[in-house]
Biopython code that builds the backbone (N, CA, C, O; Angstrom):
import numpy as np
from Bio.PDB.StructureBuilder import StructureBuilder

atoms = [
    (1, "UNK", "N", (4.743, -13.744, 20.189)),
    (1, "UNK", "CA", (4.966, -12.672, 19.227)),
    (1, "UNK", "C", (4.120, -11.470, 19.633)),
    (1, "UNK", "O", (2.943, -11.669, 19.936)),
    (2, "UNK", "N", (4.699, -10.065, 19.668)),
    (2, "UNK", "CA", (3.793, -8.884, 20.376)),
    (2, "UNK", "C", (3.213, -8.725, 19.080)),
    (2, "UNK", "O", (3.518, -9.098, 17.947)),
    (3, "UNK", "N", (2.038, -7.883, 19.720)),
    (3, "UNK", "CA", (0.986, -7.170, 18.286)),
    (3, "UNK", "C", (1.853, -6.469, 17.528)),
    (3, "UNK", "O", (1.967, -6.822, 16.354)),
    (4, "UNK", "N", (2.473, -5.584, 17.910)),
    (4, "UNK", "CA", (3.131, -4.923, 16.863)),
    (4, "UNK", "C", (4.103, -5.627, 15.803)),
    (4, "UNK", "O", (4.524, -4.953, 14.862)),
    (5, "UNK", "N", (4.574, -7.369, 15.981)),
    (5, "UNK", "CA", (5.372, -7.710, 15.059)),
    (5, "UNK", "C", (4.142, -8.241, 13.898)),
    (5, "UNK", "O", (4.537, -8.512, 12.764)),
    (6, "UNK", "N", (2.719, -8.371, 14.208)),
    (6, "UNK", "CA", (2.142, -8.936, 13.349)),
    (6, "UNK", "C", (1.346, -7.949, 12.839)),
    (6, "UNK", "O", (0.508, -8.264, 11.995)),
    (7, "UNK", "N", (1.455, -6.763, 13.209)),
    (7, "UNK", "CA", (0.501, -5.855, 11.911)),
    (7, "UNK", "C", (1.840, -5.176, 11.087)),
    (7, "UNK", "O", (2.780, -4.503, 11.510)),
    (8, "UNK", "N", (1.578, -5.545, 10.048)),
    (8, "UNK", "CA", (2.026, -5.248, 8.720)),
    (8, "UNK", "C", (2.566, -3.537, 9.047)),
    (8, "UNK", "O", (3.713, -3.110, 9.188)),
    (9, "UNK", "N", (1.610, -3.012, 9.080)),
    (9, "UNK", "CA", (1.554, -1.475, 9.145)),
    (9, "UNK", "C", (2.477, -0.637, 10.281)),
    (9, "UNK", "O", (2.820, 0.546, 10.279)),
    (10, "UNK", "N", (2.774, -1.828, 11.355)),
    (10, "UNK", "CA", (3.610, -1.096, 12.411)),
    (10, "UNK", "C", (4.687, -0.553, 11.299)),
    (10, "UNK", "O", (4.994, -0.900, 10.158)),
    (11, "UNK", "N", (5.150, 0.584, 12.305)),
    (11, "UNK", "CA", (6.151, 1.339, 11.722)),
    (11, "UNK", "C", (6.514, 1.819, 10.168)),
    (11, "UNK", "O", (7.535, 2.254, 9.635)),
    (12, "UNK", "N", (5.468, 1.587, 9.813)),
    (12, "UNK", "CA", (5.512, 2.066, 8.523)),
    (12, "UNK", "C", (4.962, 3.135, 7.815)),
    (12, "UNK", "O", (3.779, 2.903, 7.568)),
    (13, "UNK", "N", (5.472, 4.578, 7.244)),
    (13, "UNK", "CA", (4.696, 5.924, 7.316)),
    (13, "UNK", "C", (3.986, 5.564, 6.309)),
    (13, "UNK", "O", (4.416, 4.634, 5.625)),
    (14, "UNK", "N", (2.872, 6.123, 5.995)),
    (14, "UNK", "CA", (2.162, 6.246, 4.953)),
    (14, "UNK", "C", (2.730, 6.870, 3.641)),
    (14, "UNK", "O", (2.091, 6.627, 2.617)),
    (15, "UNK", "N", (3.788, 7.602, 3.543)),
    (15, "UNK", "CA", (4.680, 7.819, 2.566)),
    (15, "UNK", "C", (5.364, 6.704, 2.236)),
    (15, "UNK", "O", (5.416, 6.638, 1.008)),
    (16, "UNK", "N", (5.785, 6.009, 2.630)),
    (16, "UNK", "CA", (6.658, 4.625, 2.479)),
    (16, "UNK", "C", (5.863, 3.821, 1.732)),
    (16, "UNK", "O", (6.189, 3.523, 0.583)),
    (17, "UNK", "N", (4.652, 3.348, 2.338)),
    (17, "UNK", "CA", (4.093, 2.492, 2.026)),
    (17, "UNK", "C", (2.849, 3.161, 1.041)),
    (17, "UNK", "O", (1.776, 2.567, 1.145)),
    (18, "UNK", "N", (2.866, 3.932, 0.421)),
    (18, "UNK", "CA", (2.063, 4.503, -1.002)),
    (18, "UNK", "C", (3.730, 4.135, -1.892)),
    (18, "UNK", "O", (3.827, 3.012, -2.386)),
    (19, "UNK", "N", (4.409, 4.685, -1.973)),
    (19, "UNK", "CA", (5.442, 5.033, -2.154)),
    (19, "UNK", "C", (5.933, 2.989, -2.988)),
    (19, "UNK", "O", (6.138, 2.537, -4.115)),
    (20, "UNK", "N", (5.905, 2.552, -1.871)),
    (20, "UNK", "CA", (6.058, 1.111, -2.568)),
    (20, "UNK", "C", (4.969, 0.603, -3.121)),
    (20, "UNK", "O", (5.070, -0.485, -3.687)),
    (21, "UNK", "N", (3.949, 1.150, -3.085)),
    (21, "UNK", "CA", (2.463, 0.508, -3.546)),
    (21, "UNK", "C", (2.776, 0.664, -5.183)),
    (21, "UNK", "O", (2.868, -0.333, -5.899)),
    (22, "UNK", "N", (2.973, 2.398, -5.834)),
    (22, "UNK", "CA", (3.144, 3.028, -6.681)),
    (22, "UNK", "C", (4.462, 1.856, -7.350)),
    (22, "UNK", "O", (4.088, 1.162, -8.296)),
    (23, "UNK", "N", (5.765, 1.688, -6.918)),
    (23, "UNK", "CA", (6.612, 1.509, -7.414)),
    (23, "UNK", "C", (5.972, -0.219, -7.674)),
    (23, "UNK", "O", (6.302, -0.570, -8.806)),
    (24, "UNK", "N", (5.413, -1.000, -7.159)),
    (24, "UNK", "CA", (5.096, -2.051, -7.878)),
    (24, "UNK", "C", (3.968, -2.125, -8.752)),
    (24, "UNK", "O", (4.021, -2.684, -9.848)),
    (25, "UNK", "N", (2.540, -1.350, -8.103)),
    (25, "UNK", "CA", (1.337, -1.386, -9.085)),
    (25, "UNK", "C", (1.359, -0.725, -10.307)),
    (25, "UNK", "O", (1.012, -1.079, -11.433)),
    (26, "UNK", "N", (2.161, 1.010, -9.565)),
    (26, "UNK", "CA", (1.768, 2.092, -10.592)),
    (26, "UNK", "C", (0.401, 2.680, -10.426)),
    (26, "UNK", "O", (-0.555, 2.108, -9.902)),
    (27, "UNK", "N", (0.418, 3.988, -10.974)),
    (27, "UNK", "CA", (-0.436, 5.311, -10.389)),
    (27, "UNK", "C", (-1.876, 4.715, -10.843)),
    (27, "UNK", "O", (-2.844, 4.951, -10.121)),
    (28, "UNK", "N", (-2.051, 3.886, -12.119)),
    (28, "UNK", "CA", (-3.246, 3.628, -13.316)),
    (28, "UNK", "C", (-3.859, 2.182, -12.090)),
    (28, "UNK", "O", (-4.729, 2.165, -11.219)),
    (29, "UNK", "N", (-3.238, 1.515, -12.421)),
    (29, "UNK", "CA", (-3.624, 0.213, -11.360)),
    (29, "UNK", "C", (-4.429, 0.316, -10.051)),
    (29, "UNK", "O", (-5.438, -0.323, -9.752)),
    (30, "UNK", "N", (-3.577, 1.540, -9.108)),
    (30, "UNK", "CA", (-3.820, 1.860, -7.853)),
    (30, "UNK", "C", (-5.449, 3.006, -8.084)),
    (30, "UNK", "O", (-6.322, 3.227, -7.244)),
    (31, "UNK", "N", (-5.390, 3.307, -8.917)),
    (31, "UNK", "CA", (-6.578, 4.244, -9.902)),
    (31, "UNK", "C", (-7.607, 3.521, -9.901)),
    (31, "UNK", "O", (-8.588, 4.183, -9.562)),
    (32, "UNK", "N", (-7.904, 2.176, -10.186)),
    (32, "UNK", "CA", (-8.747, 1.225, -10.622)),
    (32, "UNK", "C", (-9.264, 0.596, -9.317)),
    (32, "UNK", "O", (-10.359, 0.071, -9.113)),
    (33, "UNK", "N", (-8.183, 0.776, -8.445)),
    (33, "UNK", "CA", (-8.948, 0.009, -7.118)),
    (33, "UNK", "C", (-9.235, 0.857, -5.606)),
    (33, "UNK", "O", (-9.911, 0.424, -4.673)),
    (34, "UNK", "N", (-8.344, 2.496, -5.681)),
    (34, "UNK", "CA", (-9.372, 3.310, -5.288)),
    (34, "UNK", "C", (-9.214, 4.368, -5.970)),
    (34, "UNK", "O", (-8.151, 4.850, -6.360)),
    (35, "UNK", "N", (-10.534, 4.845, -6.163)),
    (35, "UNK", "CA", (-11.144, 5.509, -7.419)),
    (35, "UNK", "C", (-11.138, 7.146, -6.767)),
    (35, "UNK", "O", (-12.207, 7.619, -6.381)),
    (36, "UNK", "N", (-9.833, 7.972, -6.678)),
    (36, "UNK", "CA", (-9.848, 9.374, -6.129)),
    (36, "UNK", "C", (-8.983, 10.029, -7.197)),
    (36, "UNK", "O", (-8.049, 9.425, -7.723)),
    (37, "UNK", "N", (-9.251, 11.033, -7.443)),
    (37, "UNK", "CA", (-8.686, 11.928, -8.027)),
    (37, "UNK", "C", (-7.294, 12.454, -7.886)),
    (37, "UNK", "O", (-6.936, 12.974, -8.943)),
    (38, "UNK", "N", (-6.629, 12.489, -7.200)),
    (38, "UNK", "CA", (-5.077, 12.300, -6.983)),
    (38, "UNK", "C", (-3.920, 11.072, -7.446)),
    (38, "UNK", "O", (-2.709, 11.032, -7.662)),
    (39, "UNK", "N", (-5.180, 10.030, -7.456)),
    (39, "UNK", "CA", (-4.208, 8.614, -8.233)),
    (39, "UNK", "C", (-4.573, 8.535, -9.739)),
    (39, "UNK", "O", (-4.008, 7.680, -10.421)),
    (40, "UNK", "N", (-5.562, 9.443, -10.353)),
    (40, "UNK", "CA", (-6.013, 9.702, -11.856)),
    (40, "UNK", "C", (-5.064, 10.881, -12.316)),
    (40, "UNK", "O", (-4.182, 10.616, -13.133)),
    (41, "UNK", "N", (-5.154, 11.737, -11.997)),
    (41, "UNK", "CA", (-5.555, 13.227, -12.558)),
    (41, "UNK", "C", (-3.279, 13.967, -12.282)),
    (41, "UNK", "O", (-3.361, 14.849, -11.427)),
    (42, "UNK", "N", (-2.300, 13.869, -12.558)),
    (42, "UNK", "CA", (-1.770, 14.361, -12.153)),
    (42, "UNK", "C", (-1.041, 14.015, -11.151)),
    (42, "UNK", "O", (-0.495, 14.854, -10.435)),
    (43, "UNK", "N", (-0.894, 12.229, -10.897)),
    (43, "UNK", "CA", (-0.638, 12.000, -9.783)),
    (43, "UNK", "C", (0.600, 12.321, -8.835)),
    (43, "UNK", "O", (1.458, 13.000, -9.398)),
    (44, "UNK", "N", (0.767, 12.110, -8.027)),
    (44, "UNK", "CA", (1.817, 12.464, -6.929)),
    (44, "UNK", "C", (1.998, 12.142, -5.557)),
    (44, "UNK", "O", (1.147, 12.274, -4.677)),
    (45, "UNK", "N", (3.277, 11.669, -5.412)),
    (45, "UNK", "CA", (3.082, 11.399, -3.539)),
    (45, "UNK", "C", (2.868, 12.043, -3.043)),
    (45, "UNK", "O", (2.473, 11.527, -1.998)),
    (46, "UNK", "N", (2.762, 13.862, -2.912)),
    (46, "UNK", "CA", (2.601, 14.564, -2.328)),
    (46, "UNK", "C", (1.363, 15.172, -2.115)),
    (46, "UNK", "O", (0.957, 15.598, -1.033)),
    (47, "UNK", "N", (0.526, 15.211, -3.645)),
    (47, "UNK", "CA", (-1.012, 15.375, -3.472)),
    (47, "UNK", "C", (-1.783, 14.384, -2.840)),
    (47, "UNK", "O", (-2.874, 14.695, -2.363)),
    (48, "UNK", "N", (-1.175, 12.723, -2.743)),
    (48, "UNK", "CA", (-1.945, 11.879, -2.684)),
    (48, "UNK", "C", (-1.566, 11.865, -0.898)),
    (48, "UNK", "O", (-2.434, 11.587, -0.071)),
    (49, "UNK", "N", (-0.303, 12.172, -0.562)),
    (49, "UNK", "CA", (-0.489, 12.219, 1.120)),
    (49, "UNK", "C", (-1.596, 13.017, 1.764)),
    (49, "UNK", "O", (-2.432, 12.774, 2.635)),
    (50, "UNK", "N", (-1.276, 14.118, 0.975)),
    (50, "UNK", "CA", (-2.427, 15.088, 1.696)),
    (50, "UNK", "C", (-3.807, 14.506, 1.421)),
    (50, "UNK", "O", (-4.434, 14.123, 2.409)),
    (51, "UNK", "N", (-4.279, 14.403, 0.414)),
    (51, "UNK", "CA", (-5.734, 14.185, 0.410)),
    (51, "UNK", "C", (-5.799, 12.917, 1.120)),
    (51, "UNK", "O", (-7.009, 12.787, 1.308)),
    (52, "UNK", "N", (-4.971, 11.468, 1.845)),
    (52, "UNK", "CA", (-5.455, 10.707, 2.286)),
    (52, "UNK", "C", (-5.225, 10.753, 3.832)),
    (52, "UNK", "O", (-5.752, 9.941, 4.593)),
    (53, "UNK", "N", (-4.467, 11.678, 4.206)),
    (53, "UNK", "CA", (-4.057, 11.889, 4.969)),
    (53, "UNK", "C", (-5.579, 12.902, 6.166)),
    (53, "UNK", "O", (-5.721, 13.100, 7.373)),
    (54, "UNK", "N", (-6.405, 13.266, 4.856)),
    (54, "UNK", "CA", (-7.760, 13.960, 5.614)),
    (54, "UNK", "C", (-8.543, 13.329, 5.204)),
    (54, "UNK", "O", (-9.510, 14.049, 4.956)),
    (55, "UNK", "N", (-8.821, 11.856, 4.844)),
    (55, "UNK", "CA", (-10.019, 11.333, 3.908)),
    (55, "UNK", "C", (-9.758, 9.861, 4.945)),
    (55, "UNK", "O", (-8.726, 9.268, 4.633)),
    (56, "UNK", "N", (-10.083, 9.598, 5.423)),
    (56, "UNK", "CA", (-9.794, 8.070, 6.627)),
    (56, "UNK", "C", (-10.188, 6.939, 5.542)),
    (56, "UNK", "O", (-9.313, 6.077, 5.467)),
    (57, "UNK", "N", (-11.510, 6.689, 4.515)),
    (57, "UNK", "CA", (-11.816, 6.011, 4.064)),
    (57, "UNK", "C", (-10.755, 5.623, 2.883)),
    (57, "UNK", "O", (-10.395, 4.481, 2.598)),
    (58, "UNK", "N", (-10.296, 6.968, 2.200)),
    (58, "UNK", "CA", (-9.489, 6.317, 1.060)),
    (58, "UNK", "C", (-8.156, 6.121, 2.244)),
    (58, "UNK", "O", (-8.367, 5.003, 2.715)),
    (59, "UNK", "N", (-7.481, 6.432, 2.610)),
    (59, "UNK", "CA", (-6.447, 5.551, 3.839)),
    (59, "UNK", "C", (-7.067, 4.444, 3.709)),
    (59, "UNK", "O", (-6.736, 3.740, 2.755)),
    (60, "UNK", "N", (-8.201, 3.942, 4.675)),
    (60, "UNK", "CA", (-8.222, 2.545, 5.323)),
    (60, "UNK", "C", (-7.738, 1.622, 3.732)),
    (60, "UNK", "O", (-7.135, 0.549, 3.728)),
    (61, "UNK", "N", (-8.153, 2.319, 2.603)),
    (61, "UNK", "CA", (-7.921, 1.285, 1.216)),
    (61, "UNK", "C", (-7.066, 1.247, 0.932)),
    (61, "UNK", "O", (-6.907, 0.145, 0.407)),
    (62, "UNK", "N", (-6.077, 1.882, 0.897)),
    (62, "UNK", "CA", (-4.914, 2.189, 0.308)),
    (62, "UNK", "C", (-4.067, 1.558, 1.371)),
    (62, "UNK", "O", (-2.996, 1.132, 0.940)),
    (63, "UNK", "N", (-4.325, 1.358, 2.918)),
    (63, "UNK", "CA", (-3.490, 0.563, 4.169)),
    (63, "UNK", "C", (-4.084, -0.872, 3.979)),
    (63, "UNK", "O", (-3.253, -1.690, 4.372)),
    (64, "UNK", "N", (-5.047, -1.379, 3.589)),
    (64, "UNK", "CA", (-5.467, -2.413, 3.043)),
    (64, "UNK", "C", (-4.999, -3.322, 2.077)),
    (64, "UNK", "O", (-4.704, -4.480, 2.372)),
    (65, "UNK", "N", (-4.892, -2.734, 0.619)),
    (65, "UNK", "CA", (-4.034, -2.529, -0.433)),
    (65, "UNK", "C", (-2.307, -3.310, 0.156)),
    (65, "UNK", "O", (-1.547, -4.113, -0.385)),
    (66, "UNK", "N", (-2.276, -2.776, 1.119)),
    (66, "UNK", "CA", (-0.841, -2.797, 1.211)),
    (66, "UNK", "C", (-0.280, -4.185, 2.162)),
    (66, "UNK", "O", (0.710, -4.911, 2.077)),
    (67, "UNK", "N", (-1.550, -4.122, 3.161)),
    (67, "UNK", "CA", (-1.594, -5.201, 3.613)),
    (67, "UNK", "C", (-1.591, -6.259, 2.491)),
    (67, "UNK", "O", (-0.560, -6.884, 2.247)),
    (68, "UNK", "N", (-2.561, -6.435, 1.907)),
    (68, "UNK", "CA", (-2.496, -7.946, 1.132)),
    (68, "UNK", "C", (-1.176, -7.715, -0.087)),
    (68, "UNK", "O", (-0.672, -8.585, -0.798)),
    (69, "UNK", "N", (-0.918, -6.556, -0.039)),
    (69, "UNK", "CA", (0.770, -6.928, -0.717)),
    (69, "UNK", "C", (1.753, -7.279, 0.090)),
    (69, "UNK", "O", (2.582, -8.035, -0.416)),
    (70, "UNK", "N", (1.932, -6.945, 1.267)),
    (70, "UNK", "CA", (2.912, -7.654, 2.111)),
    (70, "UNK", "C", (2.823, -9.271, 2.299)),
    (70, "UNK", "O", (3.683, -10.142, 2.423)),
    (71, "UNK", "N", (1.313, -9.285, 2.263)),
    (71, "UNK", "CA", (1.282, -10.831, 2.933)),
    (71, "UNK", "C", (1.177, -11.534, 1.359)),
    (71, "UNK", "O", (0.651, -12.639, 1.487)),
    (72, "UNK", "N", (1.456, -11.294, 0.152)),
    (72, "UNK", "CA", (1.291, -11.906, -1.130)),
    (72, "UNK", "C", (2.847, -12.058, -1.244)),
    (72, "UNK", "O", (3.207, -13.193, -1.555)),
    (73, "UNK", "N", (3.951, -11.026, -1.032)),
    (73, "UNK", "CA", (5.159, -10.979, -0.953)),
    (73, "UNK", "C", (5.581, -12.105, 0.372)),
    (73, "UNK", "O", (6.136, -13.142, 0.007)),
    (74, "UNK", "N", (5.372, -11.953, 1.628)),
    (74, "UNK", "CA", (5.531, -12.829, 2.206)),
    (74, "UNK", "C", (5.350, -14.489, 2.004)),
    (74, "UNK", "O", (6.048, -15.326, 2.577)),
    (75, "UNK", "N", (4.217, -14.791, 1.025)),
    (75, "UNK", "CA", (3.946, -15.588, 0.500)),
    (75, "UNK", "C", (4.591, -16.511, -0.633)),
    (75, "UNK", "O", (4.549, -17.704, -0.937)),
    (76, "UNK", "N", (5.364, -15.065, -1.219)),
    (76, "UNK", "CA", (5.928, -15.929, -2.174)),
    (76, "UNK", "C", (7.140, -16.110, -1.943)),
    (76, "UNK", "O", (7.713, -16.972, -2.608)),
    (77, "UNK", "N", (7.875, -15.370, -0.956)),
    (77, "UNK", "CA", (9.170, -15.526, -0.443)),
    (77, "UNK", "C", (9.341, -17.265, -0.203)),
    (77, "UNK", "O", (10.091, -18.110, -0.691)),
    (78, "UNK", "N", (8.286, -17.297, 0.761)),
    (78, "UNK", "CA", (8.162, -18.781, 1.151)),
    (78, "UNK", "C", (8.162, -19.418, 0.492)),
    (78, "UNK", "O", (8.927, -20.373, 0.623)),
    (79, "UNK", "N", (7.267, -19.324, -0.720)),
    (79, "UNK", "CA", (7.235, -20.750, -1.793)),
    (79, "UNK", "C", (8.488, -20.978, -2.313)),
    (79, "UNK", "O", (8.822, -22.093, -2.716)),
    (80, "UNK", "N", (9.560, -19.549, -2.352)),
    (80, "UNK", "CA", (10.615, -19.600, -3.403)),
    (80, "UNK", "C", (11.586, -20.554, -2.521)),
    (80, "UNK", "O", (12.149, -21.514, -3.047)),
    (81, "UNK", "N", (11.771, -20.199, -0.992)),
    (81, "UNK", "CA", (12.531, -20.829, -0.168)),
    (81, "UNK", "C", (12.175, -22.824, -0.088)),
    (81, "UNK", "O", (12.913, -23.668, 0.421)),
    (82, "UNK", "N", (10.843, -23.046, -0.769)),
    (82, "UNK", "CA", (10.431, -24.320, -0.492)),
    (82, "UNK", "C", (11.007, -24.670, -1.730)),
    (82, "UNK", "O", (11.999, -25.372, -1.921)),
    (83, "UNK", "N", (10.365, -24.172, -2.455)),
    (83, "UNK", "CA", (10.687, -24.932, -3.661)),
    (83, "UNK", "C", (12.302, -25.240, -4.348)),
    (83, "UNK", "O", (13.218, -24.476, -4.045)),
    (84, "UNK", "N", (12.531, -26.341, -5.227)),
    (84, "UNK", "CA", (13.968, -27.028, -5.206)),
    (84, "UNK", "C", (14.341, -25.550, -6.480)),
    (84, "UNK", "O", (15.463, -25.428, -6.972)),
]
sb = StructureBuilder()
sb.init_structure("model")
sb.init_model(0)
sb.init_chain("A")
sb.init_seg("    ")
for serial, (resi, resn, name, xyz) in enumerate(atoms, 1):
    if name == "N":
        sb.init_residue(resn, " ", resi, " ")
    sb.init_atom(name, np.array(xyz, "f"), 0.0, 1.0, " ", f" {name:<3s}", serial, name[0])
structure = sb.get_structure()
């Protein structure tokens, strides 16, 4: 399997993947676990690209974030396929 089929993040823009973060957590949730002013105050995909887009630290959380939602979704795909 090449590296790129096992990081989560290949090919995936950072619009996409805020974008699905939002549509399952929501703006308040994603607020609580990183704490910036664009996911409080007014939120938006468009304020929140830009400010993470120059801030590396709130990125690495928010690409983090997303990681352990893929692999929680991946997770449960599986159980659903095991189970009768």
């Amino acid at each position: 399997m090449s590296e790129s089929a096992k990081d989560p993040l290949h090919g995936v823009t950072l619009e996409a993947l805020l974008t699905e973060l939002v549509a399952h957590y929501g703006w308040e949730l994603l607020s609580q676990d990183v704490n910036i002013n664009c996911f409080k105050s007014n939120p938006s995909i468009a304020s929140s690209l830009k400010f993470l887009r120059r801030t590396p630290w709130a990125r690495t959380k928010v690409e983090n974030i997303y990681i352990q939602f893929v692999k929680s979704q991946k997770s449960k795909a599986t159980n659903e396929r095991v189970d009768p």
